[in-house]
C-alpha positions in Angstrom: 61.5 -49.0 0.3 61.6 -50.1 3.7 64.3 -48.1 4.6 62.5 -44.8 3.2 59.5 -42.7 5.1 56.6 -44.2 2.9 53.7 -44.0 5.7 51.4 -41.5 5.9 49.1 -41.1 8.7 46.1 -38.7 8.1 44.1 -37.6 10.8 41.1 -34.8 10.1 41.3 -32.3 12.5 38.8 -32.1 15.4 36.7 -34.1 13.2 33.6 -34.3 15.0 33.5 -30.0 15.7 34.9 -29.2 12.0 31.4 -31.4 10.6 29.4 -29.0 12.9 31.1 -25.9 12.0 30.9 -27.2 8.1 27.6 -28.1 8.5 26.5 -24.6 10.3 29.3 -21.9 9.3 28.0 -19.5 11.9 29.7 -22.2 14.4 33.7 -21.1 12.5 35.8 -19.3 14.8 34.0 -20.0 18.0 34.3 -22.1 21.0 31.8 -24.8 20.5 31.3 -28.8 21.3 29.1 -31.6 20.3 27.5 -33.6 22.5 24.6 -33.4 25.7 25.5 -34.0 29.1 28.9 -35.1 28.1 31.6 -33.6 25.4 32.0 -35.8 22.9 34.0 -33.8 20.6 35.2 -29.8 21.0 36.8 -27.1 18.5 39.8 -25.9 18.9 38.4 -22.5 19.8 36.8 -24.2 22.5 40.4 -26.3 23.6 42.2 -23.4 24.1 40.0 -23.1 26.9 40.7 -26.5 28.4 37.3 -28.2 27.1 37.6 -31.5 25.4 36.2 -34.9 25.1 34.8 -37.0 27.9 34.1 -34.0 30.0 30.7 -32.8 31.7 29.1 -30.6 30.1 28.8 -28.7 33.3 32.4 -28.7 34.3 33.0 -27.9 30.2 30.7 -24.4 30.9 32.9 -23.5 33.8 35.9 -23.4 31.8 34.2 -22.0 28.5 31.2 -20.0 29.6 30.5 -18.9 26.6 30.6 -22.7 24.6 27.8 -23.2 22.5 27.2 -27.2 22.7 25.5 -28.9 19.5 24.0 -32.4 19.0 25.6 -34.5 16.8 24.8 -35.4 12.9 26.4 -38.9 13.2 24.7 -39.8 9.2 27.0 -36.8 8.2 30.6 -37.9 9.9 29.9 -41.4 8.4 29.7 -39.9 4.6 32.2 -37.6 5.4 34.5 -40.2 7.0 34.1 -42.2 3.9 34.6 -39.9 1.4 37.9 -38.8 3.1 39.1 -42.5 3.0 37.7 -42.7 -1.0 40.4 -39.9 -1.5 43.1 -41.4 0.2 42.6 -44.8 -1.5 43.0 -42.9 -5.1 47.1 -42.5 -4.2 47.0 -45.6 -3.1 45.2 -49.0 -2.5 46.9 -50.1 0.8 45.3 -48.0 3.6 44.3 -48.9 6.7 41.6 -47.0 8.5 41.9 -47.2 11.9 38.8 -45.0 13.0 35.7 -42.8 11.1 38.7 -40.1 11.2 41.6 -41.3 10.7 43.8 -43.8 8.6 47.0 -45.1 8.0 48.6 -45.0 3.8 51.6 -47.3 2.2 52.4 -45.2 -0.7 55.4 -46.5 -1.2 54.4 -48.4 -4.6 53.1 -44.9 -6.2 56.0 -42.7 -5.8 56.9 -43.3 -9.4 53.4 -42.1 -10.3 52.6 -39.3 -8.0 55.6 -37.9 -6.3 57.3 -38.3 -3.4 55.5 -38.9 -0.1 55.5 -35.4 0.7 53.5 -34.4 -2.9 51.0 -37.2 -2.5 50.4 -35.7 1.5 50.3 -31.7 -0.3 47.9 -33.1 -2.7 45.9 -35.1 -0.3 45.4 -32.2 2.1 44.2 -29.8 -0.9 41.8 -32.2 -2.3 40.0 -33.0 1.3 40.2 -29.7 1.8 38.7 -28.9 -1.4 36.2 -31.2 -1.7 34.8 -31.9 1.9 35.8 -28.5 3.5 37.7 -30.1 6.1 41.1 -29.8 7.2 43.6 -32.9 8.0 46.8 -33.1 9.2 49.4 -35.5 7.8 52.4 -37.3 9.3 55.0 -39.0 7.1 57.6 -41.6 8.5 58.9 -44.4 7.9 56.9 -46.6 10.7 53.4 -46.7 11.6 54.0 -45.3 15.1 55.9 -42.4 13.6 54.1 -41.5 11.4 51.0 -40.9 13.8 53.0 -38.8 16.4 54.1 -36.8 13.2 50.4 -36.2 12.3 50.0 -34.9 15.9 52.9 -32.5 15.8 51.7 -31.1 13.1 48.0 -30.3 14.0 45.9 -28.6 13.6 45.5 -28.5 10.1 49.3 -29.5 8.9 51.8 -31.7 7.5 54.9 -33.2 8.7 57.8 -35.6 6.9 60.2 -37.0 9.5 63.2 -38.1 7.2 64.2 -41.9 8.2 68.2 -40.2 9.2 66.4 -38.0 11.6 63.9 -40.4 13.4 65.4 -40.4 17.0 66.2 -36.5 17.1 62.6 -35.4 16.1 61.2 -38.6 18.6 63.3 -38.1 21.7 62.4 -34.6 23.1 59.0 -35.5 22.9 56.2 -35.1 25.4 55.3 -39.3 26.8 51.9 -38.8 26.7 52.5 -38.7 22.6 53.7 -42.5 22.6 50.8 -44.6 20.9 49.5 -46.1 24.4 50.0 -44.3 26.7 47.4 -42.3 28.6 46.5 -40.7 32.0 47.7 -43.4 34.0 50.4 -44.8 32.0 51.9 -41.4 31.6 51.7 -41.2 35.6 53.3 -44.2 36.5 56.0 -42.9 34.3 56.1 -39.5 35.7 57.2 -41.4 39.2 60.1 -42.7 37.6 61.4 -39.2 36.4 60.0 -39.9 32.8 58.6 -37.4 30.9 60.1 -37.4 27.2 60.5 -40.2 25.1 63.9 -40.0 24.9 63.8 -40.5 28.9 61.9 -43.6 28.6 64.2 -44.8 25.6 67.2 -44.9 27.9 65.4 -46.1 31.0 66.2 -50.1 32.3 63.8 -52.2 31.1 63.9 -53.9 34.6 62.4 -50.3 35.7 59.9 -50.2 33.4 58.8 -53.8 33.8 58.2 -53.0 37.6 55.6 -50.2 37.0 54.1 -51.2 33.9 54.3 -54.7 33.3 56.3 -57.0 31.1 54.5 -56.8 27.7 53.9 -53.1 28.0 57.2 -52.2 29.4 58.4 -53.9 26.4 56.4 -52.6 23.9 56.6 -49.0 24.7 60.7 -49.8 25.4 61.1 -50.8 21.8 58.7 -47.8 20.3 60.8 -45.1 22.4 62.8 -46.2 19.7 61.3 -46.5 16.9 60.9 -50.2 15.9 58.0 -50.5 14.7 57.4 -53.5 12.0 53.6 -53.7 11.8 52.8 -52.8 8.3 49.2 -51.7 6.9 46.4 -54.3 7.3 43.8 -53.5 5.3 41.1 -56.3 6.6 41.0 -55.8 10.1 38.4 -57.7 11.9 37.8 -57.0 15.3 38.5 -60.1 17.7 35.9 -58.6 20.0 32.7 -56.2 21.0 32.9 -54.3 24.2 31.6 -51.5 26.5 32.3 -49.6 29.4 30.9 -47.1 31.4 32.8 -45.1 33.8 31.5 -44.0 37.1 33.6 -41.9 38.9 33.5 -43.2 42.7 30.0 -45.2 42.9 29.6 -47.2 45.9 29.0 -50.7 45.4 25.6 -51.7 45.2 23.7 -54.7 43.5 21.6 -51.8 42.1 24.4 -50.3 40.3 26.0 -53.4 39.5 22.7 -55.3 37.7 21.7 -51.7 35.7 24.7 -50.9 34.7 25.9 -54.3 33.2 22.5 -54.6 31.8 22.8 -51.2 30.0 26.5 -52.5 29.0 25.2 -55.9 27.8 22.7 -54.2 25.4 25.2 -52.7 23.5 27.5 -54.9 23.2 24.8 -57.6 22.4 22.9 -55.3 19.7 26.1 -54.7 18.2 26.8 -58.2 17.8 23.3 -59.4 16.3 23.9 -56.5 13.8 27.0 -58.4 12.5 25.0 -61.3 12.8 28.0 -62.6 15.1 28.0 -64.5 18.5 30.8 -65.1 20.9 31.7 -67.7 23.3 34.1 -65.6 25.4 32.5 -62.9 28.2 34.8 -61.1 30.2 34.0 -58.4 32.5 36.4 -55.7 34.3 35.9 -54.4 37.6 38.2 -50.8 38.3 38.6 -49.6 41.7 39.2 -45.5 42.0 43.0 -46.3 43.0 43.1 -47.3 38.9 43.9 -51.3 40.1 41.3 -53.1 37.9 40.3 -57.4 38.5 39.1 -59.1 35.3 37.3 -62.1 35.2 35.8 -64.4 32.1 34.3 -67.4 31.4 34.1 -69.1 28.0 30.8 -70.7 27.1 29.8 -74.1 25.1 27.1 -72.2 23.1 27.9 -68.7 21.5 25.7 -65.9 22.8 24.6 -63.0 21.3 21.2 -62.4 24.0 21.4 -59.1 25.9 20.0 -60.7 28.9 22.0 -63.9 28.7 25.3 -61.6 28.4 24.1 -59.5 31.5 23.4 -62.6 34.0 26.9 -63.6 33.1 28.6 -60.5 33.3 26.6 -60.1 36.7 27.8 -63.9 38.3 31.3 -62.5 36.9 31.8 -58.8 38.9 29.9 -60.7 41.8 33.0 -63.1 41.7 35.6 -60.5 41.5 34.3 -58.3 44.2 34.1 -61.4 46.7 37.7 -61.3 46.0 38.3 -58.0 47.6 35.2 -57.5 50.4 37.2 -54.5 51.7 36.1 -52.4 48.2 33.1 -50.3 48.8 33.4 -48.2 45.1 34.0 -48.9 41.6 35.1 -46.5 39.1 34.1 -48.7 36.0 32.2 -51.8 34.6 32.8 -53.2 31.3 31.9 -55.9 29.1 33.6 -58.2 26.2 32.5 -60.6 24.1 35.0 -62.7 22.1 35.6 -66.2 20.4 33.7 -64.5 18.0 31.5 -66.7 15.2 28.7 -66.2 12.6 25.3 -66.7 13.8 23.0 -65.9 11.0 20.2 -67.9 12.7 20.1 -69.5 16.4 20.6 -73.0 16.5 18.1 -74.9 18.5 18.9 -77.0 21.2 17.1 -80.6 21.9 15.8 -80.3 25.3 18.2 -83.4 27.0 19.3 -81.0 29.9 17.5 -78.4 31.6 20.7 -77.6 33.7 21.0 -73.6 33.2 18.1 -73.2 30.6 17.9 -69.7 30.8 21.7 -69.2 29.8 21.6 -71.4 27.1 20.9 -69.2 23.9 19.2 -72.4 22.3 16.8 -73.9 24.5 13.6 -73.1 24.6 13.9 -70.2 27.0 17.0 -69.1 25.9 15.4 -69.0 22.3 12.7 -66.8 23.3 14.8 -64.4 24.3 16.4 -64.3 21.2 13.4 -63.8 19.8 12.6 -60.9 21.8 16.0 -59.0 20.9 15.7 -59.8 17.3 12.3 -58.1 17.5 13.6 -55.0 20.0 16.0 -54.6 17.2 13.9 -54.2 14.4 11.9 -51.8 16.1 15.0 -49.8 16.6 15.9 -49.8 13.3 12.7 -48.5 11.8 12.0 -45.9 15.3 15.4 -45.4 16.7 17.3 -46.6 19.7 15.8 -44.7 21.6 12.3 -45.7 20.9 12.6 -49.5 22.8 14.9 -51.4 25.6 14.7 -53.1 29.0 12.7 -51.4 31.8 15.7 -52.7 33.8 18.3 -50.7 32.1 18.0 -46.9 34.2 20.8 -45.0 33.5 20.9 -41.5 33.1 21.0 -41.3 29.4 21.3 -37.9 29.3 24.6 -38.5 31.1 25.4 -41.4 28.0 27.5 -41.7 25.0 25.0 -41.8 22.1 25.0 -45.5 20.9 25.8 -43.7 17.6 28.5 -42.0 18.5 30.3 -45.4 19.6 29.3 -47.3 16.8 31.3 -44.6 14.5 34.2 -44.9 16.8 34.1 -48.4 16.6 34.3 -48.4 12.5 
């Protein structure tokens, strides 16, 4: 079977706008988004006029002045996500989601039960269709990496099979910015090197593509252009790490910025972690300039740390280090936090108080157990009032300008 195009890659279609438009069918046909301050998600009514995701909601009006923007209903794309995947997973039990929207299916091992590739995809589409009211787009190829550009070829709302003797000739004329990988910056670098297809980057010396992108990527997207792709479906994926980010645009450098913005960051990656009852060892935080160069620097702890504070006064010494490293910087265009050498935490393990070296930053000495305390309580008080309802009188950001917390917890899953 390996040598036959057995992977499906289904994808529902504008996921986040189609919900909205289900949800209120005076929405179908027109250009509208979700989100408040920022796009989170647009219809394709509303692409066609050059609005999508991650954009102002300001400079989305200018395009589209007559957009109508909608909040989200986050508790409805998590039952509708599910119940997608609940129908992919009767054709076959090895799927892989990958996202609330999207998945990955081996259906190799019930062809001689349902069909070929192509009927299971034909009766996959109906049935979503059918009995969600949504419409999904399906790639079939042999490799997982195939199989997802075919799914984007054939949006919105369609179905493509990419026979395993005609990989290359459907692959090679087509757009860079396709490749699993490669975005906005990627795609440029590229772009300086004459490369805009995949073919083009197929056939280009890997010493070339080394130079501008880096070993490991020049190598990955190198063997991709050309279709080897051996990862099969994994279908217990646990994430090595939590993170955030927040882009800035060009924000001069101030400690101001620097301490709300990382304390902001810190609270959601830390929440998210005491939610999966999980600690980490590992924070690493990522300074980007505006000429896209990036300095990363991490530090990997003898207790594992789950305390929003804790996570912020490290991530803070951390950026503080990087930017001594380069005192001619005067903006940032982005902060972000990990947390990994993940382990359970289901209860925090005291300390006995031998060393009062860095008592704050230890998570279980006395004060470092306090505040432990205090998030576990901040979190139940979300839980029952919202996110919204509690947080740090340190954390200022414009959260009209934010991602809702909900909206990146579904992307996360």
């Amino acid at each position: 079977m390996a040598d036959r195009a057995t992977i499906l890659h289904a994808d529902l279609d504008a996921f986040y706008a189609s919900v909205e438009q289900l949800l209120d069918p005076a929405l179908r046909g027109k250009p509208m988004a979700v989100g408040s301050g920022v796009v989170l998600a647009a219809s394709y009514e509303a692409k066609a006029f050059g609005v999508s995701g991650g954009m102002s909601t300001r400079r989305a009006k200018e395009l589209c002045p007559h957009l109508i923007m909608v909040g989200g209903h986050f508790s409805e794309y998590q039952r509708l996500g599910d119940a997608a995947i609940d129908i992919m997973e009767d054709f076959t039990p090895l799927v892989e989601r990958i996202s609330i929207d999207e998945a990955f299916l081996d259906v190799a091992g019930s062809i001689h039960l349902m069909g070929s590739p192509t009927d299971m995809a034909v009766a996959l589409r109906e049935r979503v269709r059918a009995e969600l009211g949504l419409p999904v787009s399906v790639g079939i190829a042999r490799t997982k990496h195939l199989a997802k550009i075919a799914s984007q070829v054939a949006k919105p709302d369609g179905l493509l099979f990419v026979p395993a003797d005609r990989e290359l000739e459907f692959l090679h004329p087509l757009p860079v910015e396709l490749m699993w990988g490669v975005g906005p910056v990627t795609k440029a670098r590229l772009a300086e090197l004459g490369i805009r297809t995949i073919g083009e980057l197929a056939e280009a010396p890997g010493a070339s593509l080394d130079r501008v992108l880096g070993t490991a990527i020049g190598a990955k997207l190198g063997a991709l252009a050309w279709n080897r792709d051996p990862r099969a479906i994994e279908q217990h994926h646990t994430a090595a790490s939590v993170s955030a980010q927040s882009a800035m645009g060009r924000s001069t450098v101030s400690d101001e910025l620097i301490e709300r913005t990382l304390r902001h960051l810190a609270d959601r990656v830390a929440s998210r972690l005491r939610a999966k009852s999980k600690a980490g060892h590992t924070v690493t935080a990522r300074v980007r300039f505006p000429d896209l160069r990036s300095v990363t620097r991490s530090v990997t702890l003898p207790a594992a740390v789950s305390v929003t504070p804790i996570i912020a006064e490290v991530a803070e010494n951390l950026v503080r280090s990087a930017l001594s490293d380069h005192p001619d910087v005067r903006e940032i265009s982005l902060l972000s936090i990990a947390v990994s050498s993940l382990v359970m935490e289901s209860a925090l393990q005291l300390e006995l108080p031998l060393d009062l070296e860095g008592e704050n930053s230890r998570p279980g000495s006395r004060a470092g157990s306090s505040r432990w305390a205090l998030d576990k309580a901040v979190d139940e008080v979300r839980r029952k009032f919202g996110r919204a309802s509690i947080g740090y009188a340190s954390v200022v950001l414009d959260e009209s300008r934010a991602v809702p917390d909900e909206f990146r917890e579904l992307a996360e899953h």
